[in-house]
C-alpha positions in Angstrom: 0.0 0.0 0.0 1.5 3.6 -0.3 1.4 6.2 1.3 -1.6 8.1 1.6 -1.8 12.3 1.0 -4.8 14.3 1.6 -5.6 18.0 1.4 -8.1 19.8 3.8 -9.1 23.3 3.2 -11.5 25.6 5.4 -12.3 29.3 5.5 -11.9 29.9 8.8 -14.2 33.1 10.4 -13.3 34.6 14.0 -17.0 36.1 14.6 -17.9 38.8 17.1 -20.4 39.9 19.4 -22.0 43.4 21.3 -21.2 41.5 24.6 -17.4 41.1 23.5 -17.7 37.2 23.1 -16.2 35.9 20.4 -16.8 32.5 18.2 -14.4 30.8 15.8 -16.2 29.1 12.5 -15.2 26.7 9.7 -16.4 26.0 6.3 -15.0 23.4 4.4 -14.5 23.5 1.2 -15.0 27.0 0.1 -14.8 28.3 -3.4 -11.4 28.7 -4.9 -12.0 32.4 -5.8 -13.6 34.5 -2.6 -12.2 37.4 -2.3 -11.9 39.9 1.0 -15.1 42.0 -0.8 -17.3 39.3 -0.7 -16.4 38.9 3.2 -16.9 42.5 3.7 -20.4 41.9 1.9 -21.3 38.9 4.3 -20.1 41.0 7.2 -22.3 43.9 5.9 -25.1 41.2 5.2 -25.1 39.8 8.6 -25.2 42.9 10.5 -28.2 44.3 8.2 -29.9 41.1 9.3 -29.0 40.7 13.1 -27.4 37.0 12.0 -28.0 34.4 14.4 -25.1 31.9 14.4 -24.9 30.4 18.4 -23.6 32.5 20.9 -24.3 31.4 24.3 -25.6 34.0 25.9 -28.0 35.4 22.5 -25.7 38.2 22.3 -26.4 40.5 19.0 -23.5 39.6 16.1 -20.6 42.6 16.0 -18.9 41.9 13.2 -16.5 39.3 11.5 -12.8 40.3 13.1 -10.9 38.1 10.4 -11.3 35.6 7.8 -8.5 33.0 6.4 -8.3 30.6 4.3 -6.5 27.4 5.6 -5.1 24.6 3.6 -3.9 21.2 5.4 -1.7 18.8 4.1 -2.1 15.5 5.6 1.0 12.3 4.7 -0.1 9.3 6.2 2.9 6.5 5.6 2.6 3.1 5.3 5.0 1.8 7.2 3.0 -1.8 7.3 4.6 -3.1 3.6 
């Protein structure tokens, strides 16, 4: 068997809130192309629309403090031949 490689890649959002909480979010597999305008439109989007997306303690959604893109290379070796 050889060796297996695998490549993971999220968009990674630190989100924040009124209350000063923040919330770290992942979503796999984003399109190759995003660009920081179209996170500056979600940001604008979400605050428009008092997004919902699980804080604890219902606090109202601040504003997305950073976005990154985050690719993982994974070498798993066979070292059972």
């Amino acid at each position: 068997m050889a060796d297996i490689i695998k490549t993971d890649e999220t968009l990674d959002f630190e989100f924040a809130f009124v209350d000063g909480d923040t919330r770290l979010s992942k979503i796999k597999n984003p399109k190759d192309n995003i660009t920081a305008q179209e996170i500056q439109e979600l940001n604008t989007f979400m605050r428009a629309n008092n997004a919902v997306i699980g804080d604890r303690y219902n606090s109202t959604f601040a504003q997305i403090n950073s976005a990154k893109r985050v690719r993982k290379t994974t070498t798993t070796f066979d070292i059972n031949s």
